[in-house]
Each structure stands twice: as structure tokens, then as C-alpha cells.
C-alpha positions in Angstrom: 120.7 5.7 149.7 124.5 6.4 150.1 125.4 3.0 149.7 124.3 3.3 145.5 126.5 6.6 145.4 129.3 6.0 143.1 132.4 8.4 142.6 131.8 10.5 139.6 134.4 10.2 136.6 134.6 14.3 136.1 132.5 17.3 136.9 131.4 19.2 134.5 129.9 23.3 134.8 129.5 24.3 131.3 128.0 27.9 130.6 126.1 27.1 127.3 123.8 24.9 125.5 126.1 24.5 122.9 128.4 22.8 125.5 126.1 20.5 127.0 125.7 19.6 123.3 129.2 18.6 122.6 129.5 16.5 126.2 126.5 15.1 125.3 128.1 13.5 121.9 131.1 12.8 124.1 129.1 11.0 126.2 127.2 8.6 123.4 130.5 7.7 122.2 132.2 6.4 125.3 128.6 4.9 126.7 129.3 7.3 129.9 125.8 8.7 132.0 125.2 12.2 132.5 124.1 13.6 136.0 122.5 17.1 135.9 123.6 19.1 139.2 121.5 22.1 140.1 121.8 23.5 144.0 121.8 20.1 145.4 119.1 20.4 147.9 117.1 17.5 146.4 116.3 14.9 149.1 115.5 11.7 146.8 119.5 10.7 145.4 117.5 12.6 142.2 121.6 14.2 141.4 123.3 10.7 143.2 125.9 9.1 140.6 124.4 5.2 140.8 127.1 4.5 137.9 130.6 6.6 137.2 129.9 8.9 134.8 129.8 12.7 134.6 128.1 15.3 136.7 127.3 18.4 135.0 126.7 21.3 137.3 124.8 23.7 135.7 125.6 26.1 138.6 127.6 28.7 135.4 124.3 28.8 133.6 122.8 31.3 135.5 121.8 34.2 133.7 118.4 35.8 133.2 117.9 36.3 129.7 114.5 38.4 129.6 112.0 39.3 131.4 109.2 40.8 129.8 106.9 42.9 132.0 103.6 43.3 129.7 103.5 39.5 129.1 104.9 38.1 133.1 107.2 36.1 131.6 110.9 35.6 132.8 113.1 33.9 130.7 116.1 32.1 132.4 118.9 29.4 132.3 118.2 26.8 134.1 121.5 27.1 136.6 119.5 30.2 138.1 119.1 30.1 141.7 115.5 30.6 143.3 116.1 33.5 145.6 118.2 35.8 143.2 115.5 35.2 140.2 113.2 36.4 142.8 114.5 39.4 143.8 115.6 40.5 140.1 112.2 40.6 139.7 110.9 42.1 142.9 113.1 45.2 141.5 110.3 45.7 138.3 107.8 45.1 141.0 106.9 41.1 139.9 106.6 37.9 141.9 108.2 34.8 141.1 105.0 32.0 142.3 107.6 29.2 143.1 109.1 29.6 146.4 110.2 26.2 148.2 111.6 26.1 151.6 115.1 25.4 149.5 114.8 28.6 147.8 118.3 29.9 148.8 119.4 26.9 147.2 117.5 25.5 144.6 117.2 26.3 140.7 114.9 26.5 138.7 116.6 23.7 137.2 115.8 21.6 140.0 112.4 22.7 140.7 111.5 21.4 137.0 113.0 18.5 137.2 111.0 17.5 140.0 108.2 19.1 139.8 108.6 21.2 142.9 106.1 23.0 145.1 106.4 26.3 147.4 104.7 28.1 149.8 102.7 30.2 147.2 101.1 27.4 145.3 98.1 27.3 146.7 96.9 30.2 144.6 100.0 30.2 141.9 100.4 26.4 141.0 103.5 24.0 141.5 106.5 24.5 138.8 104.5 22.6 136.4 101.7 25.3 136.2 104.5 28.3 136.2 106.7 26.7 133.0 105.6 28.0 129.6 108.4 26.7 127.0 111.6 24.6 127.4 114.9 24.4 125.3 116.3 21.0 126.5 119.3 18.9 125.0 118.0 15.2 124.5 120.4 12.1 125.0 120.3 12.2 121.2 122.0 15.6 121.2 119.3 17.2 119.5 118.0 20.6 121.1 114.5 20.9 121.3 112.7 23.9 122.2 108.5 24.5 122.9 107.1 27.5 122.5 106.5 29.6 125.4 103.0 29.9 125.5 100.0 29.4 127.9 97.5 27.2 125.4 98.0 26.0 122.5 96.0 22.7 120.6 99.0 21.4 118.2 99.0 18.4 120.2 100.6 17.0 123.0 102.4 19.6 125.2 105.5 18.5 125.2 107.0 21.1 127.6 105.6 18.8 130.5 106.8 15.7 129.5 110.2 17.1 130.9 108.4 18.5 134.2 109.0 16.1 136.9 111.5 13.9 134.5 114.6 14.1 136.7 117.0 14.8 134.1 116.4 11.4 132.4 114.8 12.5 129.5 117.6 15.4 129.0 119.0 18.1 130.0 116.8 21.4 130.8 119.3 24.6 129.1 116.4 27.4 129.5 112.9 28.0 130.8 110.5 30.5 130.0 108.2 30.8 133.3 105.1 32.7 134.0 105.9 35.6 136.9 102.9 37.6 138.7 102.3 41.1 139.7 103.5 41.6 143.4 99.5 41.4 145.2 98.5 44.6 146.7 97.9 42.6 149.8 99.3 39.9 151.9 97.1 38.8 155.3 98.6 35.8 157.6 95.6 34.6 159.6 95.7 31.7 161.7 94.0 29.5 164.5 94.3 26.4 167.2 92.2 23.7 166.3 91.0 20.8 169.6 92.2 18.0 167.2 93.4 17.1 163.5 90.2 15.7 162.3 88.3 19.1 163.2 91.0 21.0 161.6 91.0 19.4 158.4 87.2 19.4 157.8 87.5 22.9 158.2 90.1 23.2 155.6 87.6 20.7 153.5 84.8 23.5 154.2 86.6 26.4 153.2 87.5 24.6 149.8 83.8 23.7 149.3 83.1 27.3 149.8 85.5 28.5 147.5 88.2 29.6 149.6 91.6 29.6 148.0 94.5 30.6 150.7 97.8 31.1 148.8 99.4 29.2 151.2 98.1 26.7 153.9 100.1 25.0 156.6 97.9 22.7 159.1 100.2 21.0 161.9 100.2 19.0 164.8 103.9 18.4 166.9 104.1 15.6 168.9 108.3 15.3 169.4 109.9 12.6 171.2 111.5 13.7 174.5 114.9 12.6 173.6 114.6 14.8 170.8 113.6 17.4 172.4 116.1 17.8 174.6 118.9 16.7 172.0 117.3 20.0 169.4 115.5 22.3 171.7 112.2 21.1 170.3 108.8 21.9 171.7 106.6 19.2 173.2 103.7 18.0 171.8 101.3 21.1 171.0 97.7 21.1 169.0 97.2 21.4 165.4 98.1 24.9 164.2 96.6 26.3 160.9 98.1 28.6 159.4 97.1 30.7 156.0 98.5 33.5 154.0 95.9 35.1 151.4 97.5 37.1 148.5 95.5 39.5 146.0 93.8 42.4 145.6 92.9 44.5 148.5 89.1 43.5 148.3 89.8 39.8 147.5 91.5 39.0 150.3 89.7 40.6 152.6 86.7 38.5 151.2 88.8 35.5 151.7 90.0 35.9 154.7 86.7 36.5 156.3 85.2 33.5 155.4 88.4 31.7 156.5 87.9 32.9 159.8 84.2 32.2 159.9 84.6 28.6 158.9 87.3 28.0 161.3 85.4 29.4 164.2 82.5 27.2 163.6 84.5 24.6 163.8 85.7 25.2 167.4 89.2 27.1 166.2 91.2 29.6 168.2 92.7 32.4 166.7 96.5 32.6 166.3 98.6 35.8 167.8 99.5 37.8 164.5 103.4 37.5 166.7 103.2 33.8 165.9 102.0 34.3 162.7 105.0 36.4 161.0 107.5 34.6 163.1 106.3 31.5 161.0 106.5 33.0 157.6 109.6 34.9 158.0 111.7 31.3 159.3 109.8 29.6 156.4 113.0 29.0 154.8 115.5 29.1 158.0 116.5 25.1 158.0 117.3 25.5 154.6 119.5 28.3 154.8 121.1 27.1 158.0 121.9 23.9 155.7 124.0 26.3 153.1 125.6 27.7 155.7 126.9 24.4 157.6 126.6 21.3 155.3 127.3 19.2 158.1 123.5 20.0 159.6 122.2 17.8 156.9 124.4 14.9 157.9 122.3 14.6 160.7 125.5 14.3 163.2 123.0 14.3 165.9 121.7 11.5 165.4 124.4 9.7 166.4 124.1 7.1 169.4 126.4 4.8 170.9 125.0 2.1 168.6 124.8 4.2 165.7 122.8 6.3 163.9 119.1 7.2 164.7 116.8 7.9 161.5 114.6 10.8 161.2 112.8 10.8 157.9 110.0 12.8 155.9 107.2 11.3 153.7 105.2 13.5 151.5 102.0 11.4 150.1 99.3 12.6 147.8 95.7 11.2 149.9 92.4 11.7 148.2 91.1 13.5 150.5 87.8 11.8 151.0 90.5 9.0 152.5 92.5 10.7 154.8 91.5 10.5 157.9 90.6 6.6 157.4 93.8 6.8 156.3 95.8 8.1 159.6 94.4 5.4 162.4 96.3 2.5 160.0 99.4 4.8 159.5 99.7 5.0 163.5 99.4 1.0 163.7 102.1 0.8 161.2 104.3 3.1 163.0 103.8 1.6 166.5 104.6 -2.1 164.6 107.9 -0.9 163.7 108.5 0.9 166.8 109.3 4.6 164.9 107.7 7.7 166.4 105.7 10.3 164.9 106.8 13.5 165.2 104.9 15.6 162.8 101.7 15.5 160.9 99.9 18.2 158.1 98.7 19.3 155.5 100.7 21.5 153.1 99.1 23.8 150.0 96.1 21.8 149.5 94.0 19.4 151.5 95.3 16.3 149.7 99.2 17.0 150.3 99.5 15.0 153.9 103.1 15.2 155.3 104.4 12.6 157.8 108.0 13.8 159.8 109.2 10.2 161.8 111.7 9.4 164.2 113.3 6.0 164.6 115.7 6.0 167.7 118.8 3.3 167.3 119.6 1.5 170.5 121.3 -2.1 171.4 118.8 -3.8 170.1 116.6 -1.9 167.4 118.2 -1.3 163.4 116.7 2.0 163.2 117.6 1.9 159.3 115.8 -1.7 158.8 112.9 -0.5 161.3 112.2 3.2 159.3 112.4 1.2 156.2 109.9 -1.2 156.6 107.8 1.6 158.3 108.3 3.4 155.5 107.6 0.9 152.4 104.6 -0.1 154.4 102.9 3.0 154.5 103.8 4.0 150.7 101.9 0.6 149.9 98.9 1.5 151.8 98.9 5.3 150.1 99.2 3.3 146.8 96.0 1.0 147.8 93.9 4.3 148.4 94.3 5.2 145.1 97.5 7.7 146.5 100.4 8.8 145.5 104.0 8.4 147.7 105.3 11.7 147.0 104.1 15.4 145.8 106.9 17.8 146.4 110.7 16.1 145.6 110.2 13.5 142.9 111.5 10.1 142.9 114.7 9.6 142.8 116.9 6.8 143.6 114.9 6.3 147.3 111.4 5.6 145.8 112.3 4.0 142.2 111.2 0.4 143.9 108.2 1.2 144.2 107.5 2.9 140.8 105.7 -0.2 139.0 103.5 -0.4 141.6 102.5 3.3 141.2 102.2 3.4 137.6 101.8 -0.2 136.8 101.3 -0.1 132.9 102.2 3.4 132.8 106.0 2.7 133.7 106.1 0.9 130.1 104.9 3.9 128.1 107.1 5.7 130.6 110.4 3.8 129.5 109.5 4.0 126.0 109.6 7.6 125.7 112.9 7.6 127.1 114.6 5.2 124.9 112.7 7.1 122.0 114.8 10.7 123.5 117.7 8.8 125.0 118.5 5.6 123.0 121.5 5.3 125.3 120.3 5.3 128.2 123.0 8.4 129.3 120.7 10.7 131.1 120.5 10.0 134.4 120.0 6.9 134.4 118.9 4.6 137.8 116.5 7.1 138.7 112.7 7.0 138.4 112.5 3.2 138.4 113.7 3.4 135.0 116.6 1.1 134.9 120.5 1.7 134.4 121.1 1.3 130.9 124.7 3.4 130.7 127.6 1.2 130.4 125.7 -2.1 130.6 
């Protein structure tokens, strides 16, 4: 992906809509793309500069404008980072539902622009169900804002056709997002399953039975030795569940209970509470190790004599009526193209299936060319399911070849809504399979 990256012309942190507006115009006249830069802890290129042109950080439009406690409503630019919007409102005694393992990082900027989604959206939605209204500057220059409401029937929403856009549909200025009282209860419960399969049509029961965990992490480790003794890894363990219920008191006592009862019928061990609150209170440790020392994300320990080992995460959408069909003919792929599994799950809900792979380099293997074809291969099969390659960090620069084969037809209507909003083709352009129209 670093290869694309090209050296931006100028950086750019305005601190109001009224600037974006004016380096938008500057933009149209000299034919020059706009990059919008929020905490840069995207993992898809979704901020890369694929042409010179002009980053604009929106890192000095960070304020929070209102936040209105009768209605649970914040209202915020979009340069706002994550963890201090939530605190701010853990002081009137509110919840902010989006919380991403990024969240000492990301924006709320970001989290829009690709549709993020956070430990808490099993019971309060991913970013798209938390947004209420938008003000966003279009290539055009024009400002549009939507109302900030919860239903209306004027018409298309057009609040989410910027959810998930990237940035190339325009720049996101402000957001109006639904917040949530702080629940009276939080209860971590979690168990050992014998295998994955058993684990997951527990999870399958608990959903039939209307069992709505706010969070729900099920897990399976099975590191490669050199890696565990190059990052202090554990060995291979059994699939750990793990959930978190939020609510009332009542509610998630209810819940919980008929967690526990499902997962012991289906052969399951409980979990020490010790292990339990360990896990949520690291949830967000790599990330904040990463602000600390960019260098960790380089992935310096990859490094062999021969080069540089790949260690990559996939994050497919399976119907779930698929998914275990689905895993024998991912493990075949994998073994084809000699690259390890290291971690399977199941994030939030039972169709979110994460993959964490490991392809070693040595003398005679191109980890890069051997993770890529892995890779591609698997995001085909996902597709052929009736699947989607990725739920949680968008599209980018990395997945954009595959884009027409996800939304065949769809990619048409796709690319005629931006030319409508961006006849220039400034905003962002190269990312979501949508071309590079800038400069051309």
C-alpha cells in the first residue's frame, strides 16, 4: 500500500467550515485533490495521498459545540477525538455508544467516514446508527447540512450517504450524534468453549432467544512459535467468549442469566471474573501503545534476514447461516499459500468473523506476494457467499480492486453520485474503487 503513497503538496489544519470552504474553491481552480486527515489510525490507505494534493488535518476542529442532556444529543466538530468526547460527557453522566479499540486516536471524523464500529455496538449500533445530522462541504463548495433528527419521511436520508464515504463525497465539518445515559449496570461474563463450532452455535442460540450482549468477543489463538517467542505471545488456547451486558439493573441480570444458561448447555466453562476485567480494561492497550511509539505500527519486528514478514487482519461480513462451511475452505486457502492463522472470532454480532494471519519471509517464500494472494482469495470466496470483505475500517486504497465485484452495478450508481457532489473529482480521490479523476 505504501508504494501508491505520494508526497503531499501542503498540509492544511483549518479551524472552520468557512475555511475548508475557501480551500475547497482553491482546490477546483488548480485541479488539486483534497485528503481529509482525522487521528490517522485508519488501516486501509483511507488518508494515503495516491496523487499530490493537499491534506487537510482537521485535527484544530475540535470543539464540542452542544450537548444537550434532555434530547442525548452531542453536537461536535468533526476533528474531535474519541476519548476526550467521551469523557466530556461522562462528566453530565452520558455515554458516548462508539468506542473503537482506536479511541485514543480516532475522531469522530474518522469513525464516519468509515463507518466505524466499537466495543459497545452490540446493543448501541456502529457510527452509522449513532449520527443524526451532518454539515459537510461538497467538492462543489456548497455546505450542506441535514437535520438532526432520528426519523423523518422527506425522502432519502441523506445524512448516510456520507457514512462510510471516505471523504470522497466531501468533507464532514460537524456531526450531531445520539449519546446514552450511563447504564446503571455493567456485567462481564465469560466461558471456555471445547471448539469454535460449539461456541458459535451458542452465540447463534442466544440471538434466537433474544439475547442482546453489548459487546461480544468469541476467540480462538493459535500463534506461530516464532512469533511467540519474537512478542511474548501465548500458545494456542481454546475459544474464549467473552460478553459485557449494559442496562438497567433488572435487564441485565435477565440477560446475563440466559447467557450463562445457553452457554452451559452447550458444554462451556466459565471464565475467572480476573480474566474478565483484565480483558476489558487492555481493550484499547495496542492502540494506545501505537500513540505512544509510532514505530510499533511499522511492524520493525517483522524484519528477517530476507526481509519483511507480513502479519495482516481481515474483517469479513459471513451470513451466518455460512460460516462455518465457510472456515474448512479458508484453512485450505491459507495452507495453499503457506500463511498461518493466528487468530479467529467473532466480534459484536455473529456475522462479523475476523481472521489475524501471519506470513513468515524466508530465502525462498515472498511473504508480500504469498499474503496477497491469500488474501484476494479469501475476499473472493466471502464475496461468492453472498459476504462482504470488510465491516469495521472501510475500503480504502487496499480493497478498492475488488469494489466492482462487491457492488457490481452498484459501483455505477456509486460513481454517479459523486460526480453529481464532486464534478472534479477533488475529494479524495483513488479511494473506494472510485477512480482518480484530480489532475487527470
Amino acid at each position: 500500500m505504501n508504494a501508491l503513497a505520494q508526497r503531499p503538496l501542503a498540509v492544511v489544519r483549518p479551524g472552520s467550515t468557512a475555511e475548508i470552504v475557501r480551500l475547497v474553491a482553491l482546490a477546483q481552480q488548480q485541479r488539486v485533490p483534497l485528503v481529509p486527515y482525522g487521528g490517522g489510525s485508519g488501516l486501509m490507505g483511507g488518508a494515503l495521498s495516491v496523487r499530490p494534493g493537499i491534506v487537510v488535518d482537521m485535527k484544530r476542529m475540535d470543539r464540542v459545540l452542544e450537548v444537550d442532556a434532555q434530547a442525548l444529543t452531542v453536537r461536535v466538530q468533526s476533528g474531535v477525538r474519541l476519548r476526550p468526547l467521551g469523557e466530556k460527557l461522562a462528566e453530565q453522566d452520558l455515554l458516548l455508544g462508539h468506542d473503537p479499540w482506536s479511541i485514543s486516536i480516532a475522531t469522530v471524523g474518522g469513525a464516519i467516514g468509515t463507518n466505524g464500529l466499537g466495543y459497545l455496538g452490540g446493543r448501541y449500533g456502529a457510527m452509522s446508527a449513532q449520527v443524526l445530522g451532518l454539515e459537510v462541504v461538497l467538492g462543489t463548495g456548497e455546505v450542506l447540512r441535514t437535520p438532526p433528527l432520528r426519523k423523518r419521511s422527506t425522502g432519502p436520508d441523506l445524512t448516510r450517504l456520507f457514512i462510510g464515504a471516505e471523504g470522497t463525497l466531501g468533507i464532514v465539518t460537524e456531526a450531531t450524534l445520539q449519546v446514552f445515559p450511563q447504564p446503571q449496570q455493567r456485567t462481564l461474563i465469560g466461558f471456555t468453549f471445547p471448539d469454535f463450532p460449539s461456541g458459535f452455535q451458542a452465540l447463534l442460540e442466544m440471538q434466537r432467544r433474544g439475547v442482546q450482549p453489548t459487546s461480544m468477543d468469541l476467540a480462538a489463538d493459535t500463534w506461530p512459535v516464532d512469533l511467540q517467542d519474537r512478542r511474548d505471545l501465548p500458545a494456542s488456547q481454546p475459544p474464549l467468549l467473552k460478553l459485557v451486558f449494559d442496562g438497567l439493573t433488572h435487564e441485565v441480570e435477565a440477560q446475563s442469566t440466559e447467557a450463562r444458561r445457553i452457554a452451559h448447555a452447550s458444554g462451556a466453562r466459565d471464565l475467572a471474573s480476573a480474566e474478565l476485567e483484565e480483558y476489558w480494561t487492555t481493550r484499547h492497550a495496542i492502540a494506545d501503545r501505537w500513540a505512544q511509539n509510532p514505530e510499533l505500527r511499522e511492524g520493525k519486528w517483522l524484519e528477517t534476514p530476507y526481509g519483511k514478514s507480513q502479519f495482516d487482519f481481515l474483517h469479513m461480513a459471513i451470513p451466518a447461516a455460512r460460516l462455518l462451511d465457510f472456515r474448512p475452505r479458508v484453512f485450505t486457502c491459507l495452507q495453499s499459500h503457506t500463511v498461518s492463522l493466528c487468530e479467529e472470532g467473532v466480534w459484536i454480532w455473529p456475522e462479523c468473523y475476523a481472521l489475524v494471519l501471519y506470513c513468515r519471509q524466508t530465502r525462498d517464500n515472498d511473504a508480500a506476494q504469498s499474503m496477497r494472494l491469500a488474501t484476494d482469495e479469501i475476499y473472493q470466496i466471502v464475496q461468492d457467499i453472498g459476504g462482504s470483505i470488510e465491516y469495521v475500517h472501510g475500503v480504502g486504497v487496499r480493497l478498492g480492486h475488488l469494489m466492482q465485484r462487491e457492488l457490481g452495478n452498484s459501483l455505477a450508481v456509486l460513481r454517479s453520485l459523486k460526480t453529481s457532489v464532486d464534478p472534479d473529482g477533488i475529494m479524495n480521490p483513488g479511494k473506494l474503487g472510485l477512480g482518480m479523476k484530480a489532475g487527470d
